[in-house]
N, C-alpha and C positions, 0 to 999 in steps of 0.2 A: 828372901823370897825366891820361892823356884821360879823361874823364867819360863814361858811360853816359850813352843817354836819360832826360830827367828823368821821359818820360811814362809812366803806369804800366802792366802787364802788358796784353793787350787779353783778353779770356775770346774763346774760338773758338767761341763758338755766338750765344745773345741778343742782344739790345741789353740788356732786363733785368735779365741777369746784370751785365751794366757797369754798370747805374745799384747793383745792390746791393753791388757789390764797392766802387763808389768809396764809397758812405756808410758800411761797415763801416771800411774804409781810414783815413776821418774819423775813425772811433771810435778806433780806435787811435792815430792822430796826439795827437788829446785827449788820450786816459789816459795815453801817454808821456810829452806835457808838464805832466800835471797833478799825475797818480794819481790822481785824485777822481773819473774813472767809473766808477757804479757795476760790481762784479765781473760782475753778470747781463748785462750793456748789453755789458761785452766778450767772454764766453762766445759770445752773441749774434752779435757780429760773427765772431769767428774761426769759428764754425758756418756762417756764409754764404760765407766764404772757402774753407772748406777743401771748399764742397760746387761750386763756380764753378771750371769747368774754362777755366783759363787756359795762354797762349802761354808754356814753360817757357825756351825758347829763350835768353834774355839773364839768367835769374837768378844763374848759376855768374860771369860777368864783373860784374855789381852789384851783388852779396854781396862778391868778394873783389879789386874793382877790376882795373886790368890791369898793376900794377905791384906789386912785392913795396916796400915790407913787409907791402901790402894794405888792408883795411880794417876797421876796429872797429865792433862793435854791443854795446849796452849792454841785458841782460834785464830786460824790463818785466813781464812777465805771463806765471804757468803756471798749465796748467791737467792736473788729470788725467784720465785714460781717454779712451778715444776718441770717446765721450758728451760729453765737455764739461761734466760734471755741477756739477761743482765749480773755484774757480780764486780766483789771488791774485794782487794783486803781490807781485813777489820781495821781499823785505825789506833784502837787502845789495846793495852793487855788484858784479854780472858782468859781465865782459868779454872778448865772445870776438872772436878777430880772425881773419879768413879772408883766406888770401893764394894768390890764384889763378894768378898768373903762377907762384910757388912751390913750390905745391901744400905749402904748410905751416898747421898752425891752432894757435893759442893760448887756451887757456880756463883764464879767470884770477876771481879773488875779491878785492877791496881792501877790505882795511877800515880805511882811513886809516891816522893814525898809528901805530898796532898791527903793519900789514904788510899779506901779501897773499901766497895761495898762489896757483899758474899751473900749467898744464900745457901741455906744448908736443910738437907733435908732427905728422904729415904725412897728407894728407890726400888723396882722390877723390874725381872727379864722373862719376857716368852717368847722364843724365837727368835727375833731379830729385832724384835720393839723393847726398847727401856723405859719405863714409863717412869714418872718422879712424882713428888709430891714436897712441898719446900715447909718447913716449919718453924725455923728461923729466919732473920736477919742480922745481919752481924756489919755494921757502918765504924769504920776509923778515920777520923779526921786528925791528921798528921800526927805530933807523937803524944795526944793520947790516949789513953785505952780504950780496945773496942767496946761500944755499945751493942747488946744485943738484944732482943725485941720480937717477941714469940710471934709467929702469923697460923692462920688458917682456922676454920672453926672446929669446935668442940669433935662435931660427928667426923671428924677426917682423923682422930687421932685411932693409928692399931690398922689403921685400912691398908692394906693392900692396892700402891699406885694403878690405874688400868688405862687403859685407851681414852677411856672419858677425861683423864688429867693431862699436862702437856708431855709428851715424850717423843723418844727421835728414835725414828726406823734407821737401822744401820745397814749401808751397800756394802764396807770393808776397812777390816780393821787391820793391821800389822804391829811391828813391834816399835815403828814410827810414826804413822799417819794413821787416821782414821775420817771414815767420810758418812757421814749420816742425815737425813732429812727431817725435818721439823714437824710438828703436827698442822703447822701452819703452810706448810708444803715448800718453804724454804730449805735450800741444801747447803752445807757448811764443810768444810775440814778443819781435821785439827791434826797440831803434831806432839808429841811425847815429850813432855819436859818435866825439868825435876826443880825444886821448889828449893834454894840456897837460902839461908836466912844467917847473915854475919852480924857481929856485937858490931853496935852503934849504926849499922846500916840499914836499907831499905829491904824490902823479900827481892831476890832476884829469882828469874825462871832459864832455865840453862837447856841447849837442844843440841843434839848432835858434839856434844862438848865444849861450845862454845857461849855466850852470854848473847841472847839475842834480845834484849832488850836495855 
C-alpha cells in the first residue's frame, strides 16, 4: 500500500494554530502510548483540535488507507458533549477499521480469550463526515467460530450511508491518531494499530511497535 504523507494536517489560517495543534497532537501521541495523561490535559487538547480549522483534504485516504482491507484504529479516549466537560479512557479494546478503497467499516470489541463482538458494514465520505451503515453482526464466544447474523432492513440494502445514519465528523487525522465527533455529539480519539493474529493465539493489536494490549 502506498503511504500517505507522514506530515501532519497543515491549519489554513496561523502559524499559531500549527504550534497549538502539534503540542495537542503530542498530547495524544502520550496518552495512547501511556494512558497516564491526565483526563483534563486530554479534554484540553482535543478542545484545541477541534477549535483549529485544518486542510480536510487527505483525511478520507489516511484514515482508510488506499488499499482494501484498509486500516485499523484502536479507541483511546471519549469524551462526552460537545463541551468536552468530562472524558475517559476507554476501558476495553475497540477496533475499528476503515477501508476507503472499499467503502466498507468494521467496529469490533475484543475481549481476549472470552471473544469479541464486530460489526461490519459499508460506509461514506463527503467532506469531513463518514457516514456508516452496519449490516452484519459478527459474535465469538472463545474458541468457537464466529457466528454471523445479517441486521438492518430490506429498504437499506444499495443505499448510500448519509447524515440521517450514525457517522462521525472528523477534526484530524495523521498517520497515528485521529480525532472525530459522533453524531451523538460525543468526541473520541483513536490511534493506528495493526491487527497480529498468531497460531493458537488470541488477535493481538500492535501501536507505535509495541503490544499495547
Amino acid at each position: 500500500e502506498k503511504a500517505p504523507s507522514s506530515s501532519p494536517p497543515a491549519p489554513s489560517d496561523e502559524p499559531s494554530d500549527l504550534s497549538a495543534v502539534a503540542e495537542s497532537v503530542k498530547v495524544l501521541k502520550d496518552a495512547a502510548k501511556t494512558r497516564k495523561v491526565p483526563a483534563p490535559e486530554v479534554l484540553a487538547a482535543l478542545a484545541k483540535i477541534k477549535k483549529a480549522k485544518l486542510d480536510t483534504s487527505s483525511f478520507f485516504e489516511t484514515l482508510g488507507g488506499t488499499e482494501s482491507p484498509g486500516r485499523t484504529w484502536m479507541l483511546i479516549f471519549t469524551a462526552q458533549g460537545s463541551k468536552l466537560g468530562k472524558g475517559s479512557y476507554f476501558p476495553v479494546t475497540a477496533v475499528q477499521r476503515f477501508d476507503a478503497a472499499g467503502q466498507r467499516i468494521e467496529n469490533g470489541v475484543y475481549l481476549g480469550r472470552a471473544g469479541s463482538l464486530s460489526f461490519e458494514g459499508r460506509l461514506s465520505w463527503k467532506k469531513k463526515i463518514l457516514a456508516f451503515v452496519f449490516e452484519r453482526v459478527r459474535l465469538k464466544l472463545g474458541p468457537l467460530g464466529p457466528l454471523e447474523i445479517p441486521i438492518g432492513g430490506g429498504g437499506d440494502v444499495g443505499r448510500e450511508p448519509s447524515t440521517k445514519d450514525p457517522f462521525f465528523l472528523w477534526f484530524y487525522v495523521d498517520e497515528e491518531v485521529a480525532v472525530a465527533q459522533g453524531k451523538g455529539g460525543g468526541t473520541a480519539f483513536w490511534c493506528r494499530c495493526k491487527r497480529v493474529d498468531g497460531q493458537g493465539r488470541r488477535p493481538a493489536f500492535w501501536y507505535f511497535g509495541f503490544n499495547i494490549i
